[in-house]
GUZALO-937705 format. One record per residue (C-alpha): x, y, z. Coordinates in steps of 0.05 Angstrom, whole numbers, padded with zeros to 5 digits, always signed. Layout:
N
XYZ;...
This chain:
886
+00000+00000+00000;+00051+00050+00015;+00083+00047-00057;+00009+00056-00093;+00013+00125-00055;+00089+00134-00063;+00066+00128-00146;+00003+00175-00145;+00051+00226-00106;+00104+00231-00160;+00043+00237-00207;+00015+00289-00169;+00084+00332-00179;+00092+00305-00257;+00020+00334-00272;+00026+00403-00219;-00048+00401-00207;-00068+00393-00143;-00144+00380-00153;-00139+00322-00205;-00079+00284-00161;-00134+00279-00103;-00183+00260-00144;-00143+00204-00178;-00119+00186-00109;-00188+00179-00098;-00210+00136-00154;-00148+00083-00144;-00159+00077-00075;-00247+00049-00099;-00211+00012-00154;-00171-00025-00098;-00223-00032-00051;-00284-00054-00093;-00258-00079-00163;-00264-00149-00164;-00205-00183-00217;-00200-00249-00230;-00139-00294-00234;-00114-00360-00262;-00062-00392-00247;-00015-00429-00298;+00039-00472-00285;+00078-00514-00325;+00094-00586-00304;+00146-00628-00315;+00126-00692-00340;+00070-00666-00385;+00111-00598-00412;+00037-00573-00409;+00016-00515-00366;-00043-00537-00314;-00079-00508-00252;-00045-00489-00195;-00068-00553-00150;-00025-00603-00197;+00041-00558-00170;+00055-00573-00097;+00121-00520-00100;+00098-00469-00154;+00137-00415-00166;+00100-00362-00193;+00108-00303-00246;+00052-00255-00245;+00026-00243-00318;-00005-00170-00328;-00035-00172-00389;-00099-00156-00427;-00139-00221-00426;-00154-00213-00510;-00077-00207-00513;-00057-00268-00463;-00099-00317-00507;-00061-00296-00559;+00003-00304-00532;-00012-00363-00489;+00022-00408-00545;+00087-00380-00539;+00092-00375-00468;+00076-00451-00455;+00135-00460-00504;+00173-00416-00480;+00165-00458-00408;+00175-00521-00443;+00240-00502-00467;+00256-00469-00397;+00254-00540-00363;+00287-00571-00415;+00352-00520-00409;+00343-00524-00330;+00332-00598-00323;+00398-00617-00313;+00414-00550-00264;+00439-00570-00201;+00400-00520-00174;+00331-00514-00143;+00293-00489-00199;+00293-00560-00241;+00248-00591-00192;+00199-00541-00183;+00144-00515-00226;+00145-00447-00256;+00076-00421-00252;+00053-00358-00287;-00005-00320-00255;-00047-00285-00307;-00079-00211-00285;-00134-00182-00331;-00106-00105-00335;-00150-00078-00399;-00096-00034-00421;-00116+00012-00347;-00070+00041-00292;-00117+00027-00238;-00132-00040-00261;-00054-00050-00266;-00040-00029-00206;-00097-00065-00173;-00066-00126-00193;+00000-00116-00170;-00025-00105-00105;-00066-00174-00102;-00007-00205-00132;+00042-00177-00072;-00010-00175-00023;-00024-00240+00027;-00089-00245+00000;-00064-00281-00061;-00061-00365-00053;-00010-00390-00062;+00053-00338-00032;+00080-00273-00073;+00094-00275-00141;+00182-00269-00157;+00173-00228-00219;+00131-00192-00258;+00117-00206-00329;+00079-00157-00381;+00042-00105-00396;+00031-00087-00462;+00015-00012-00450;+00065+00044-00427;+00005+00075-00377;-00005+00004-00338;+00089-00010-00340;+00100+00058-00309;+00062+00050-00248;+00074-00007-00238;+00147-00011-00252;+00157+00048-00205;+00121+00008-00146;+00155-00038-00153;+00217-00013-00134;+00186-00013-00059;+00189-00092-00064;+00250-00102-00110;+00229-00148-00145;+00234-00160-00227;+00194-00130-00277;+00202-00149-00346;+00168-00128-00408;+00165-00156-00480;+00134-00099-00511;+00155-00040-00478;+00187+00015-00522;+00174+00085-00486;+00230+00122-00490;+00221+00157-00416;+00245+00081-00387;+00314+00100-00426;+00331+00176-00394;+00385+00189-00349;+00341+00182-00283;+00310+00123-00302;+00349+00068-00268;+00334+00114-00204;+00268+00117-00222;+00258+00040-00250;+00318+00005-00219;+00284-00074-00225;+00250-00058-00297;+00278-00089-00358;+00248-00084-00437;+00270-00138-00472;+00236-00107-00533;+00287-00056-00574;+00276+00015-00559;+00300+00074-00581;+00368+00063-00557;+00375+00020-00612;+00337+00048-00670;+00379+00118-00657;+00432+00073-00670;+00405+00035-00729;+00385+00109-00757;+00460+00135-00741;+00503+00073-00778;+00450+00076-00836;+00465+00157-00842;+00541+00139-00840;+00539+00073-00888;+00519+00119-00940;+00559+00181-00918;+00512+00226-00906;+00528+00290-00862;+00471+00347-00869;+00404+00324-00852;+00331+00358-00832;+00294+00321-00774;+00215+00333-00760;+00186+00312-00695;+00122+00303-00664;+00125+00348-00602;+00059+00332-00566;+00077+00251-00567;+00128+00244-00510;+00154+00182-00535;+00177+00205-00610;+00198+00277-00581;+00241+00250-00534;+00274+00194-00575;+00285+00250-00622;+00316+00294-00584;+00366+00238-00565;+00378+00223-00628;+00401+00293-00659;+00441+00304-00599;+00479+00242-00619;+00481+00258-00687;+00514+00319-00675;+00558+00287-00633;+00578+00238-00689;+00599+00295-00733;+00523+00298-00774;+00494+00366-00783;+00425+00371-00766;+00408+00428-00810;+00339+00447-00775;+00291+00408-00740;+00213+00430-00751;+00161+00411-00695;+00095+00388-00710;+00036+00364-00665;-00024+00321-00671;-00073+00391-00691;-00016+00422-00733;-00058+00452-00793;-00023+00434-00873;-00005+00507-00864;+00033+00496-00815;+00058+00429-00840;+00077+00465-00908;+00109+00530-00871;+00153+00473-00835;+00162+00433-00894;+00189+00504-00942;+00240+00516-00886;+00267+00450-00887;+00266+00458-00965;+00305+00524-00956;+00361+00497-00916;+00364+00453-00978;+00354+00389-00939;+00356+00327-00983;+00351+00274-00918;+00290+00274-00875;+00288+00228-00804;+00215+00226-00772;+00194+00218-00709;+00116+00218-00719;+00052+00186-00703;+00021+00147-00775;-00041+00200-00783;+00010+00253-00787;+00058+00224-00819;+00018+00216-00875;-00001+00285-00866;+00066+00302-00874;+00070+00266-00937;+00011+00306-00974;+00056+00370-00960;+00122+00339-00977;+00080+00318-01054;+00050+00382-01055;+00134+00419-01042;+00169+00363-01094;+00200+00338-01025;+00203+00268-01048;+00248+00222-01108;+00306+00204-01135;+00341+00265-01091;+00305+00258-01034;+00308+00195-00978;+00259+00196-00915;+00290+00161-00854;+00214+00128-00814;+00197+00095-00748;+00172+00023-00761;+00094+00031-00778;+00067-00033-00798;+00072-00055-00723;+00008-00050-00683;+00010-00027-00603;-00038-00101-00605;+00018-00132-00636;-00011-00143-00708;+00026-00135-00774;+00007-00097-00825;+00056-00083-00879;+00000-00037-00913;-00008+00006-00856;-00019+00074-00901;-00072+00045-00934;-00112+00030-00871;-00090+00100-00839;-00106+00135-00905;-00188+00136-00904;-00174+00162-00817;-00134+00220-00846;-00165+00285-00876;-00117+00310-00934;-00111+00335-01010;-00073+00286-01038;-00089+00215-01067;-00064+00145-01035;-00024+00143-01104;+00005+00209-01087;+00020+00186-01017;+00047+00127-01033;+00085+00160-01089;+00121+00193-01032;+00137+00131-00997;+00170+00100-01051;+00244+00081-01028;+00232+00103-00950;+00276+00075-00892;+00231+00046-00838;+00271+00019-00789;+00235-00036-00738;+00248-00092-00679;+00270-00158-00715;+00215-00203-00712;+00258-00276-00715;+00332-00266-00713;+00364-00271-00784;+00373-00339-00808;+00392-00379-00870;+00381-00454-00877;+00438-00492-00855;+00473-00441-00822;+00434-00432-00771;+00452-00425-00704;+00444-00466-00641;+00397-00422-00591;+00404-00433-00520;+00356-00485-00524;+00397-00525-00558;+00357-00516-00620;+00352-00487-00691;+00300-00416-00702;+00263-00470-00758;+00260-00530-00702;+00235-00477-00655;+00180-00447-00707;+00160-00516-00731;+00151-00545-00661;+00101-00480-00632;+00065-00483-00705;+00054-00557-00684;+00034-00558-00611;-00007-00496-00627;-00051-00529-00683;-00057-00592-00622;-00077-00542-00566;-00112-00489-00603;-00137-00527-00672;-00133-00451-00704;-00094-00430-00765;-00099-00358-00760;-00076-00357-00684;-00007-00409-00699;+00014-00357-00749;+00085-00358-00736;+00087-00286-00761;+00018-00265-00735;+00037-00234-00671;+00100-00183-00670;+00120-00192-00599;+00115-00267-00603;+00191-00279-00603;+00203-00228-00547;+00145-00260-00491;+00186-00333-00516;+00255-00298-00493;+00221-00255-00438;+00204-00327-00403;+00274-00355-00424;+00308-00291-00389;+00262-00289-00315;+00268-00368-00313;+00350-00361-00319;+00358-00308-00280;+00314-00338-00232;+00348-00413-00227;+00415-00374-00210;+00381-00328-00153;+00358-00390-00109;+00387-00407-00048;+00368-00469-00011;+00361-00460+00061;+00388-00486+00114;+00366-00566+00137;+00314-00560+00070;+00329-00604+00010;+00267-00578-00023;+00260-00511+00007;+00287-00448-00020;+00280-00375-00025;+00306-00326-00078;+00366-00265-00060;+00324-00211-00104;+00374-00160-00104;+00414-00224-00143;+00360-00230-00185;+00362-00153-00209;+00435-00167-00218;+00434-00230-00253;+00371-00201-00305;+00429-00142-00313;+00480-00198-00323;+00432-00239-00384;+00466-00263-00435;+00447-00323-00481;+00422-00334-00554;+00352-00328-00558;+00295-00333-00617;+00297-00249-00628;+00375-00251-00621;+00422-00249-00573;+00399-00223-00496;+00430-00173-00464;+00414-00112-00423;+00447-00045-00413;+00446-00013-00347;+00386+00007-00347;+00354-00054-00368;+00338-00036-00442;+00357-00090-00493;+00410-00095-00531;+00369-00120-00581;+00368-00129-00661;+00335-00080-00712;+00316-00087-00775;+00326-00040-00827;+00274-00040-00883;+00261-00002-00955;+00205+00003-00988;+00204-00016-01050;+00155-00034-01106;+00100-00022-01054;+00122-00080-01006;+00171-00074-00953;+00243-00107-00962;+00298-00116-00911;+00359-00088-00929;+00405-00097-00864;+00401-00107-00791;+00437-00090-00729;+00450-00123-00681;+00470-00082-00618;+00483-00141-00565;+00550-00149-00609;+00561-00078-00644;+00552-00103-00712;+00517-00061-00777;+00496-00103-00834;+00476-00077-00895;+00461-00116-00956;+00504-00101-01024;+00453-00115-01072;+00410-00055-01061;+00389-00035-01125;+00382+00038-01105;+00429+00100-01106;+00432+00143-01047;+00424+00214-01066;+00473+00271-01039;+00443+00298-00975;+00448+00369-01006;+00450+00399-01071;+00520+00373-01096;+00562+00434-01124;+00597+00398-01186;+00648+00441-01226;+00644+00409-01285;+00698+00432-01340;+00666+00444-01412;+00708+00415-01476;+00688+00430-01543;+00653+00369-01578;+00691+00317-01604;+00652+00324-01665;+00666+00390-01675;+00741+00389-01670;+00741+00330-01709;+00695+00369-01769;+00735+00433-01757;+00811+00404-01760;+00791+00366-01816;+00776+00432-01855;+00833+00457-01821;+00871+00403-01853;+00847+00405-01921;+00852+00490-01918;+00943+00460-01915;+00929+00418-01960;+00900+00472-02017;+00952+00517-01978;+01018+00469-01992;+00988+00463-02067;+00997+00531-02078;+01067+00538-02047;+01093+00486-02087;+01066+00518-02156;+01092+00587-02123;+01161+00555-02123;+01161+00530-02186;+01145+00585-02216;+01174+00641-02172;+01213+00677-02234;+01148+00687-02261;+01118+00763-02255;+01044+00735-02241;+01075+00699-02183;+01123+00745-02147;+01113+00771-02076;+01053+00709-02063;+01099+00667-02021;+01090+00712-01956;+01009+00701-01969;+01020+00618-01973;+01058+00622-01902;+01011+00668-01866;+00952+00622-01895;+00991+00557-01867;+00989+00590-01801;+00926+00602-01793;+00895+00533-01811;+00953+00513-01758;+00916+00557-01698;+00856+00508-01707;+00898+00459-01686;+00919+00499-01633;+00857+00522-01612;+00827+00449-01601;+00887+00429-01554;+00861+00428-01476;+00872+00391-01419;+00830+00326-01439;+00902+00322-01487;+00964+00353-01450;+00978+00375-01381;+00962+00442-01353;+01038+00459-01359;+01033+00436-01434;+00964+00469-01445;+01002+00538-01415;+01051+00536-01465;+01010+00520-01522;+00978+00578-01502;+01041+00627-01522;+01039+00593-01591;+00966+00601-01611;+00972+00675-01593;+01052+00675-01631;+01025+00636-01693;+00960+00668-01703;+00995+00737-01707;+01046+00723-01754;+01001+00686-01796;+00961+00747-01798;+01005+00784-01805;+01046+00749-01863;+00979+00743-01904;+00940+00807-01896;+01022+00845-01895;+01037+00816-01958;+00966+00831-01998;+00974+00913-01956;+01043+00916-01988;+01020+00894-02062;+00954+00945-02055;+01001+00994-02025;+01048+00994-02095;+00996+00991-02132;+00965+01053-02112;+01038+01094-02104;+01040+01077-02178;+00968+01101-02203;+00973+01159-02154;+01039+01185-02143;+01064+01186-02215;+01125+01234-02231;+01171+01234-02285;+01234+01221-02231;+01198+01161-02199;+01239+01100-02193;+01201+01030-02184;+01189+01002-02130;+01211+00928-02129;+01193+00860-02088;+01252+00873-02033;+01217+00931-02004;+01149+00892-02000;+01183+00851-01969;+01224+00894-01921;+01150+00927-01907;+01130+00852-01887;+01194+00838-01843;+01179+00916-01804;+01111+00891-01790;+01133+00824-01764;+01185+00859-01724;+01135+00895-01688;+01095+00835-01667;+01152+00795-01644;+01174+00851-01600;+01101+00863-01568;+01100+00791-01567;+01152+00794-01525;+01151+00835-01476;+01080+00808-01462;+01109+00737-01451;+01162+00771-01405;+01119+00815-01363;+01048+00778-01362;+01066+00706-01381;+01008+00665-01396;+00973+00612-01344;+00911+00567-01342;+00852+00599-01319;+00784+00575-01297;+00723+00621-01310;+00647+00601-01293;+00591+00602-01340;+00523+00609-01300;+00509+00555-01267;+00442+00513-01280;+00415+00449-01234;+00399+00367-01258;+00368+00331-01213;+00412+00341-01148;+00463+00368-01165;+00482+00449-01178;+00531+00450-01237;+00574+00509-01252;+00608+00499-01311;+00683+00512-01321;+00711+00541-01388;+00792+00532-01398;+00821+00595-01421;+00893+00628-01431;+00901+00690-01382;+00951+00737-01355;+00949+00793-01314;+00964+00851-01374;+00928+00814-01422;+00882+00865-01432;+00927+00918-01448;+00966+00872-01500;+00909+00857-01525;+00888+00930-01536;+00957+00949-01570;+00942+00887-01623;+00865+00910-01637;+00891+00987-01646;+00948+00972-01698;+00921+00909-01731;+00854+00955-01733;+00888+01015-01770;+00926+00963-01814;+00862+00943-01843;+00832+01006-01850;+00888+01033-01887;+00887+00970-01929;+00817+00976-01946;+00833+01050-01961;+00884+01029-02017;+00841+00980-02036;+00781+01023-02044;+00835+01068-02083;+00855+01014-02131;+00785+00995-02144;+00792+01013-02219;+00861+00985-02234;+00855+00935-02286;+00922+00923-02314;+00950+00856-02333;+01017+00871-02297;+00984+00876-02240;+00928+00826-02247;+00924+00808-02175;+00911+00873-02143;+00834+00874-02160;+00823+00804-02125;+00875+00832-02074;+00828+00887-02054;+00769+00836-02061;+00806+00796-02003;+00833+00858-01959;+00752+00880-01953;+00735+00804-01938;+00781+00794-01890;+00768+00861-01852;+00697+00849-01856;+00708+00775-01820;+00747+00798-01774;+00703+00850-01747;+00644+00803-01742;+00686+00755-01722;+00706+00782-01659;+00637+00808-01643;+00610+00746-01645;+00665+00707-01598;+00657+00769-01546;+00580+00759-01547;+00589+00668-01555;+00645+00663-01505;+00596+00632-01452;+00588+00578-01508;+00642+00543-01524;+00621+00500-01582;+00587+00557-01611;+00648+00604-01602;+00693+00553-01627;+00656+00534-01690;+00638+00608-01713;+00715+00629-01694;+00741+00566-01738;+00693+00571-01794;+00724+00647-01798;+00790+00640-01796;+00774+00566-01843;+00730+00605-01899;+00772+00678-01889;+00837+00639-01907;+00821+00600-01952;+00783+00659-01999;+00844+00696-01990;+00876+00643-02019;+00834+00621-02077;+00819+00699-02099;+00898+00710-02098;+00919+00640-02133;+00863+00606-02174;+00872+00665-02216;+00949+00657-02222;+00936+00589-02239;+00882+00599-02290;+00932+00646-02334;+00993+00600-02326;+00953+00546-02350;+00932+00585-02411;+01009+00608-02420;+01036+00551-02461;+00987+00563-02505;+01019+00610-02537;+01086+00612-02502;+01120+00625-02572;+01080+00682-02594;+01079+00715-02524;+01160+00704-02514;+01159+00741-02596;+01122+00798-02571;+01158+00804-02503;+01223+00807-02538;+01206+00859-02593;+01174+00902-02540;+01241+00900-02501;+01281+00908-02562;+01233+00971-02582;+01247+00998-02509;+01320+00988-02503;+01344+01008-02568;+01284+01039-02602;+01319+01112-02613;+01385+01094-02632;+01350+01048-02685;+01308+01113-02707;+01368+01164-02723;+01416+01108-02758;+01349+01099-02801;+01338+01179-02814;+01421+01173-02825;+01424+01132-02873;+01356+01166-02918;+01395+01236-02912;+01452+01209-02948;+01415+01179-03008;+01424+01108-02993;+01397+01068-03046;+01387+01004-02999;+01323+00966-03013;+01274+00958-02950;+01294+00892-02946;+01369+00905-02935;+01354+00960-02880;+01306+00913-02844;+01358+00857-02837;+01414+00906-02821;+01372+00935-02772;+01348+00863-02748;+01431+00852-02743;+01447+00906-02701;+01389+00898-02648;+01415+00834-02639;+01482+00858-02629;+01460+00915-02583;+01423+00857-02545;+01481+00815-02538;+01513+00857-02493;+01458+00866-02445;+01437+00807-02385;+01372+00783-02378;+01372+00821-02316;+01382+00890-02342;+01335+00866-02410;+01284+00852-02339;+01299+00920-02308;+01275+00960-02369;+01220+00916-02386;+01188+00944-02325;+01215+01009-02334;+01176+01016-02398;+01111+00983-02361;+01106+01029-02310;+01119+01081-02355;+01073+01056-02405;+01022+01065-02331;+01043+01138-02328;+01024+01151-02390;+00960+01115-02384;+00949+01158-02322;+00963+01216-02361;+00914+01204-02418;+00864+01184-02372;+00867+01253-02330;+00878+01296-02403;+00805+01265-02420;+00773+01274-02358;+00802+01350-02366;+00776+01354-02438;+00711+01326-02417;+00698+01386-02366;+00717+01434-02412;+00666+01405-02464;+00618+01414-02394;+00635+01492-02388;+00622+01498-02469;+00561+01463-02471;+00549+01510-02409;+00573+01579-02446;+00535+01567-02511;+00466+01545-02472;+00474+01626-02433;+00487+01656-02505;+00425+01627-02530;+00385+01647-02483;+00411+01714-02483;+00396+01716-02551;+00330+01691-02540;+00321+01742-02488;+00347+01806-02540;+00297+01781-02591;+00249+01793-02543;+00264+01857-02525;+00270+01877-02601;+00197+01850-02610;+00179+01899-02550;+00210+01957-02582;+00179+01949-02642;+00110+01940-02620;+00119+02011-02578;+00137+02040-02636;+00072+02025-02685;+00033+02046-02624;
């Protein structure tokens, strides 16, 4: 009596209302007083294995049994096997226990404090036949184990429960508060374990937890659990609190936050109802997939005991909410749920040997037997119909060995014993065998060390994917989970970005074929380099060559040389491309540029201007480009450089791509010097070219298609760089329209200044004879055309009577001697003294007419005023006369 109101005292400060502690003290004590419960006794004999009434025991010692009496006949199966197996393990202990009967002494509690602790008191009290009760064995629910367990304390003696899970048995004051109560159930000791090593298997370190704050249980376990998360080195990135009345608003508002934090790992400490509750929201917020994992409580569990591996769809038409059951279970798709092992693991011929002595199969084969003898039911010998079935078996197993080691005999008594119960608390803390839910042991506060399974679900049925086993520290996890863990956050992946193979593989293949047409040229350019259609072209060939070489360049990055190897590569696309440039576009400025001093600067004093200063213009432009060249490899040397474009997300991850580019710290102001005098080069060239525009001379027949190239290539390049300024985000897009320029822009260059070279030494053999004929009797005409002329006009003033035909081979004889004695050079020299004087003239002729033709203009002009002057002094005449007749 004194430790029912030792109980409802702590109760009365737990609750802090003074009114409804008396009145409960009030209703316990008419419980007590007038609440009739009945009893039966069970024992289990030895010869028959069977458990019979009490009078068939003349030494019982008895267990009491608090359990609800719909739940006892359920269990009753396991527990008479579970005594069966008992004797057989103690048989042969020299100790008391073997003789004896164990009796168990079954107490109808309903699931009700007061009716619980109404039968602990007839159990303890003298009332009950038969003496006290050694141990107590049940309940089923946490409001009838907590009264109980705390009274008794007062009698120290053991209390053990096969179902019990509440986390408030597991705090910090609860061996003060418990000190003889033991769960031989897992609690959540062991799934906070189970839930850590499954977070660390697959390496997770940020997750979001949501807890249910008005159920004690869950928000207490949780609480333990992110504590000891942290403590492992796992971020709990927020935790949201829910109730039982929490609105979806609040849900959602709870749900978004989590979302937020970008939390990809969800563990749940919630009732079903709101769990599913939950999962509406989590639809509704894309909270769910591939990138997502939710971390449960076991749910297909029943506080009766049943299974039900559908529970959702029983929970779902109890549940108000938006979404559909496909939705839900949509959501649940690939979910942890993490759960008490029902039967130890097992595989067929590896099995174990139990404490028993036996197999797990011999064990389920023998209760599905005696059961269908005893109870003739189907649905009742389920070997998988009750949950707790393998804990009550154990729970027996556990009191009964404890118990044979806590008798002592007493003194002058063979048959007579009585039990140390402070051994017996120290022994059940001491348990250790292998039993039909795994190995039994107890920590120091008497929660088991039990075994959890961890389950997935997947394909709408539950599978089990590891266990663990805490008696003996070990996480198993199976390796053929066909599943992929996501990230627990949004993975940041720099990812560098090549240019297609494709591309490169398209583009160097023009590149190549660009040298190809490129090499043809040089070699007819060789072959004929004497030739005056051909001089000054090699320059053009080179600078071509080196351009189709910078697409090469340009497609070398680090998938193909090292970063040291990509840096220097990087000095040679920037060397080659501007000597190429600079060789092509130098040579075809130099041409235009003679071209026009001829046709504009014409004097009688001029002198020509030959190849070697094109050339020497050429080498002063190259000059200048190796020297800027140089000091900007000296003072801002080149390095590898990583620059992000945007960034964009698939599926979990955020990818910011990486573009490999050539930079140095002056690059900019290199670059600048190159844009202003490459820019002024062309813009003079395109001057001289727009100069030159009417030039149609055969001497020069490459300066038209010259000036035709100089505006293409000016007009490419502009466009050109505007378009890899405004593409240089997208590198395959950049690198195509850069390659196609530089591609197409080299090879017109080359086609407008050769194919026409070609074209006219192809026709030359032709008529090579006639055209050497001509060539030589217009240098013979321009060498020695006067002195020819006055030994003619000598010889008519003396009266020579030579026929025409003598003179014309005399005169034939003497040009040849005259051109003996000069070298094809010198015959060369004049030959182009005479054309460009033969241009002067042209010139000259050409402005003489355009004179003439405006002073026909001012003529045409003069004589169109003196007409109408006339007209208008006719008129006046007319006038005159008419005045006078009048």
């Amino acid at each position: 009596m004194p430790s029912l109101f030792n109980y409802l005292l702590i109760k009365i400060r737990r609750q802090q209302q003074q009114h409804s502690s008396l009145f409960l003290i009030f209703i316990y004590l008419i419980i007590f007083f007038f609440t009739p419960l009945n009893s039966q006794n069970i024992t289990f004999n030895n010869n028959t294995g069977l458990i019979e009434s009490e009078d068939d025991c003349l030494s019982p010692i008895k267990i009491g049994l608090l359990l609800p009496e719909q739940y006892r006949q359920r269990i009753d199966p396991w527990l008479s096997l579970s005594l069966k197996h008992l004797h057989q393990i103690l048989k042969n202990s020299p100790l008391a226990l073997a003789s004896h009967c164990l009796q168990l002494a079954p107490k109808d509690t309903a699931c009700k404090t007061s009716l619980g602790m109404k039968a602990l008191f007839d159990l303890m009290g003298p009332q009950e036949s038969g003496g006290k009760v050694v141990a107590l064995f049940g309940d089923i629910c946490t409001d009838v184990n907590e009264p109980v367990a705390m009274a008794a304390k007062s009698w120290n003696i053991v209390h053990l429960s096969f179902t019990e899970t509440h986390a408030k048995f597991g705090t910090a004051d609860s061996k003060e508060l418990y000190p003889s109560f033991f769960r031989i159930a897992p609690g959540d000791l062991n799934f906070n374990r189970a839930r850590k090593e499954l977070i660390k298997a697959f390496g997770w370190r940020r997750v979001g937890s949501i807890k249910q704050s008005d159920h004690s249980s869950l928000a207490l376990a949780h609480e333990r659990l992110t504590t000891k998360l942290e403590l492992g080195g796992v971020q709990v990135v927020y935790t949201a609190s829910l109730s039982g009345e929490s609105n979806d608003q609040a849900i959602e508002a709870e749900l978004d936050e989590l979302k937020h934090r970008d939390v990809h790992i969800f563990i749940a400490d919630l009732s079903r109802s709101l769990a599913l509750r939950v999962f509406c929201v989590a639809f509704r917020l894309g909270l769910y997939g591939n990138n997502f994992a939710w971390i449960l409580p076991g749910f297909k569990i029943s506080p009766d005991g049943t299974i039900n591996n559908f529970w959702w769809q029983n929970n779902y038409l109890n549940i108000q909410t938006n979404c559909s059951l496909e939705e839900i279970e949509e959501v649940l798709t690939g979910h942890f749920a993490l759960d008490q092992a029902l039967i130890r693991p097992y595989e067929k011929g590896k099995e174990e040997i139990l404490a028993n002595g036996k197999t797990p199969t011999q064990i389920l084969e023998e209760f599905h037997q005696n059961c269908l003898q005893e109870y003739g039911s189907n649905t009742e010998c389920q070997t998988d119909s009750l949950a707790h079935s393998s804990y009550a078996y154990d729970g027996i197993l556990a009191l009964g060995l404890a118990l044979n080691k806590s008798l002592i005999l007493k003194k002058g008594k063979e048959e007579e014993f009585e039990i140390d119960k402070k051994l017996f608390v120290s022994k059940m803390r001491k348990t250790d065998f292998e039993g039909l839910s795994g190995r039994v042991r107890f920590d120091d506060k008497g929660e088991r060390l039990g075994l959890v399974q961890i389950q997935q679900l997947i394909n709408g049925s539950y599978s089990i994917i590891g266990f663990l086993d805490n008696a003996e520290g070990r996480f198993q996890l199976s390796k053929d989970i066909d599943w992929i863990p996501p990230a627990d956050s949004t993975l940041l992946l720099r990812r560098r970005e090549y240019v297609s193979a494709l591309l490169l593989i398209i583009m160097c293949s023009l590149a190549f074929a660009g040298i190809c047409l490129a090499l043809i040229f040089l070699i007819v350019n060789i072959k004929f380099r004497n030739h005056r259609f051909i001089k000054m072209s090699s320059p053009i060939i080179c600078g071509s060559l080196c351009a189709y070489l910078t697409i090469f360049l340009l497609s070398v990055d680090t998938r193909m040389v090292s970063i040291r190897r990509f840096e220097q590569f990087c000095y040679a696309k920037v060397w080659i491309l501007c000597f190429g440039f600079t060789l092509a576009f130098g040579s075809m400025f130099s041409k235009t540029w003679r071209v026009h001093s001829i046709f504009t600067n014409i004097r009688r004093d001029k002198k020509a201007i030959k190849d070697s200063k094109l050339y020497l213009i050429v080498a002063c432009l190259l000059a200048m480009d190796g020297a800027v060249l140089l000091l900007w490899a000296l003072i801002s040397p080149f390095r590898l450089s990583l620059a992000e474009r945007g960034q964009f997300r698939e599926e979990n991850m955020l990818i910011i791509p990486e573009l490999e580019h050539c930079e140095s710290s002056h690059s900019v102001v290199f670059q600048l010097v190159f844009a202003i005098t490459k820019g002024l080069l062309m813009l003079f060239g395109c001057f001289l070219a727009w100069e030159t525009r009417a030039v149609n001379v055969p001497a020069l027949n490459d300066s038209k298609y010259i000036g035709i190239a100089v505006y293409a290539i000016v007009v490419m390049c502009a466009v050109g760089l505007a378009l890899a300024l405004i593409l240089q985000d997208h590198l395959n897009e950049a690198f195509g329209l850069i390659s196609i320029f530089i591609i197409f822009g080299t090879t017109l260059t080359l086609c407008l200044v050769f194919v026409p070279k070609i074209v006219e030494l192809w026709k030359t053999p032709k008529n090579a004879c006639e055209q050497q004929k001509n060539q030589r009797k217009g240098m013979m005409k321009s060498v020695v055309g006067g002195k020819n002329n006055s030994l003619i006009n000598s010889k008519r003033s003396a009266g020579g009577t030579t026929t025409t035909k003598t003179n014309s081979t005399t005169t034939q004889e003497g040009l040849h001697r005259q051109l003996s004695l000069i070298s094809p050079e010198e015959m060369l020299r004049r030959s182009g003294l005479l054309e460009v004087e033969n241009l002067r003239l042209h010139q000259t002729l050409v402005e003489k007419s355009n004179q003439l033709k405006e002073l026909l203009e001012k003529v045409k002009e003069l004589a169109e005023q003196l007409g109408e002057i006339e007209d208008e002094k006719i008129l006046i005449e007319e006038k005159q006369q008419q005045q006078k007749k009048y």
